[in-house]
N, C-alpha and C positions, 0 to 999 in steps of 0.2 A: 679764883674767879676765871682766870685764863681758862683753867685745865677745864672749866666747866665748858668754855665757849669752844675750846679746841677737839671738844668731845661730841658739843651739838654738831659742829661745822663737819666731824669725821662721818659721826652717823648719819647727815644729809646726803654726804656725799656717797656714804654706803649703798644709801635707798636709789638715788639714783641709779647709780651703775646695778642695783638690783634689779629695778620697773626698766633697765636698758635692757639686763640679758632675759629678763621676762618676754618682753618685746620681742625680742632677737629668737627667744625661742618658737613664742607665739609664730613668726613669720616663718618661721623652718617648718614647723607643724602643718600652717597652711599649705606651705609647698610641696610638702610629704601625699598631702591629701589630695591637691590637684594634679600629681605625680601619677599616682594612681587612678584616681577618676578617666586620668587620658587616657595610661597605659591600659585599663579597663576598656575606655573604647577605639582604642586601637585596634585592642583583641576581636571584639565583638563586629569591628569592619572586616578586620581579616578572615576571622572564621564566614562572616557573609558573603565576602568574594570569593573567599576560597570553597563554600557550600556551592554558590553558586556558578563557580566555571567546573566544578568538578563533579558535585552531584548530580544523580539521577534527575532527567529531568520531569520525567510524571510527578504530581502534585503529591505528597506525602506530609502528614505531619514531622516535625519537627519531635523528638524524642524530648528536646529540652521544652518545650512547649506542650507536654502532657500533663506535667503539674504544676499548672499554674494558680489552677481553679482546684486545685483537689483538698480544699477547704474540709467542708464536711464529708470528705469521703475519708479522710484522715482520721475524722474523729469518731466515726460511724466505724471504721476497723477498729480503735482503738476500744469504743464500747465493746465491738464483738471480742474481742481478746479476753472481756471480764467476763463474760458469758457463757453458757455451756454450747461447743460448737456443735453444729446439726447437718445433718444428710442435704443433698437436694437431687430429684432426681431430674436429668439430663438428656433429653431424646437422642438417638442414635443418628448417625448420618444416612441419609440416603441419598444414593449418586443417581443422578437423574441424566436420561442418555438422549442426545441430540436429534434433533428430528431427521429424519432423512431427504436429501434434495430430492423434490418431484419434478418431473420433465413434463412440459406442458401438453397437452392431448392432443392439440394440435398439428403437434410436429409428424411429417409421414413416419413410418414404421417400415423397417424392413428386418425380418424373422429371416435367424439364422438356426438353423436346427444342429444340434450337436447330439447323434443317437447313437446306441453301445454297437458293439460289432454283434456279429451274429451267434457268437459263442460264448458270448457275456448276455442271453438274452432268455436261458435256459436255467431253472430254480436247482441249485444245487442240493435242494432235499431230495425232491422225488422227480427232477428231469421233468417238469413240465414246463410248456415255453409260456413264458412273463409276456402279459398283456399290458399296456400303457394305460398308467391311470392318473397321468398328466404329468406337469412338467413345473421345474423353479426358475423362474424368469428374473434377468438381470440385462437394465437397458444401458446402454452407452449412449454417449452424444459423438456424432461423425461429425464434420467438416469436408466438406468436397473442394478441390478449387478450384480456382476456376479454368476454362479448357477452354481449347482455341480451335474453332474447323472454318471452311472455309466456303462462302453461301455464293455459289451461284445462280446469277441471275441469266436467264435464256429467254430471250426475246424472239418468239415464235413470227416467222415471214410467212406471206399466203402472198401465193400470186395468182393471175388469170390463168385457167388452163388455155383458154381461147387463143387470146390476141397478146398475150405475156408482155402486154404493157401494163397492168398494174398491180404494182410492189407492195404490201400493207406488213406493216413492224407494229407489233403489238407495243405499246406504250411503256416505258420503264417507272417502277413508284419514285417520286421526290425524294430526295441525298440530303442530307444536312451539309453534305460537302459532296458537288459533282465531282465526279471524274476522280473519285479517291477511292481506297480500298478501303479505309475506315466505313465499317459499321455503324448503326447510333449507339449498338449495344460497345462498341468498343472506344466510340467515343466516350461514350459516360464510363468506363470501368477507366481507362486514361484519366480524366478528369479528377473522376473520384481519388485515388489514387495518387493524382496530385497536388488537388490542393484540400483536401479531407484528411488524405495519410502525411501529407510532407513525402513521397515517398520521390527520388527527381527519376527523369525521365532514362536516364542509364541505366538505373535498376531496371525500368522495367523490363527493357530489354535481356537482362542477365536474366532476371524471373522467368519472361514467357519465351525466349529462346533456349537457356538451359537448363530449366526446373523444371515449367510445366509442360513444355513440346516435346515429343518426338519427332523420332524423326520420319515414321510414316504420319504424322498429323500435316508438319512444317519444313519439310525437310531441308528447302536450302537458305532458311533461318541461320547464322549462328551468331551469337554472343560477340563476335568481334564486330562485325560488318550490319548489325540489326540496329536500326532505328526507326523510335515510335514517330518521328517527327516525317518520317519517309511512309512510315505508313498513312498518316493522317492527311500529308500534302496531296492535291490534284494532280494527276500525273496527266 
């Protein structure tokens, strides 16, 4: 009777410690599982960050995002594999060629002629001289810049022949600034130039003293000693 009760009491205590290390495994098993799940999105952050501070940045699919949906395209190859395969035919490429910039009609024209010498102008068959029967045009766009002279204003005097008391000064037109050398046309190219380009008022100086003046335009201009601010002040 003992050996019976000593035997229930063992195998109880067997099942326990079985349904413990069952338990104990179970809970390993879990952790195996959320082990992974993270180190999965770990991955899956890092390759994001890492796509994205180092990838190209134009918009491209994603190569692992091409088969996501390839559902029935999987199975639609998989029929064709049982089937007898078949031709299709394919159009060829055609390279299609860019339009050419047109220069608006507007713009003046100035024709440059480029014509042969005199001894390139003579038919090397039979020596007879080559008539023009017209020509291959090809336009460029110029850019001019701007250039600096300098306008004198003469205020013509008349006096009396008679009695040479009176004096008459032909009128001078209104200054946007008396008594200055600045132009309106130089005013506005200053202006422009300053607060249109950012361009500061030093440069201009270096520009129109040693890039665009000569020295029969400007002569006693130079780059060291030229200020726009001297030019625009009333003297």
């Amino acid at each position: 009777m003992k050996d019976t009760m000593a035997l229930r009491a063992e195998n109880e205590l067997l099942r326990e410690q079985l349904a413990v290390e069952q338990h104990t495994i179970a809970i390993e098993r879990q952790k195996v599982v959320e082990r992974d799940s993270h180190i999965a999105l770990l991955q899956e952050q890092l390759k994001y960050l890492l796509g994205k501070r180092f990838s190209p940045s134009s918009e491209k699919a994603s190569p692992d995002q091409l088969g996501l949906f390839n559902e029935a395209e999987d199975v639609l190859s998989e029929a064709d594999t049982e089937t007898v395969p078949h031709s299709t035919s394919v159009k060829s490429h055609t390279r299609t060629r860019k339009p050419r910039i047109t220069i608006p009609d507007h713009l003046p024209r100035e024709d440059v002629i480029h014509d042969l010498a005199d001894a390139d102008k003579v038919c090397p068959h039979d020596g007879s001289e080559l008539k023009p029967i017209g020509s291959e045009d090809h336009e460029q766009l110029e850019i001019i810049p701007a250039q600096i002279k300098v306008i004198r204003h003469k205020r013509l005097k008349y006096a009396c022949p008679c009695c040479d008391q009176h004096i008459v000064t032909a009128p001078k037109p209104k200054q946007p600034i008396d008594k200055s050398i600045a132009s309106p046309s130089l005013l506005a190219y200053v202006a422009t130039q300053k607060y249109a380009d950012a361009l500061p008022l030093y440069r201009h100086d270096c520009m129109d003293a040693g890039g665009r003046v000569t020295q029969e335009q400007l002569p006693k201009v130079k780059c060291s000693n030229a200020s726009v601010l001297n030019w625009i002040e009333p003297t």
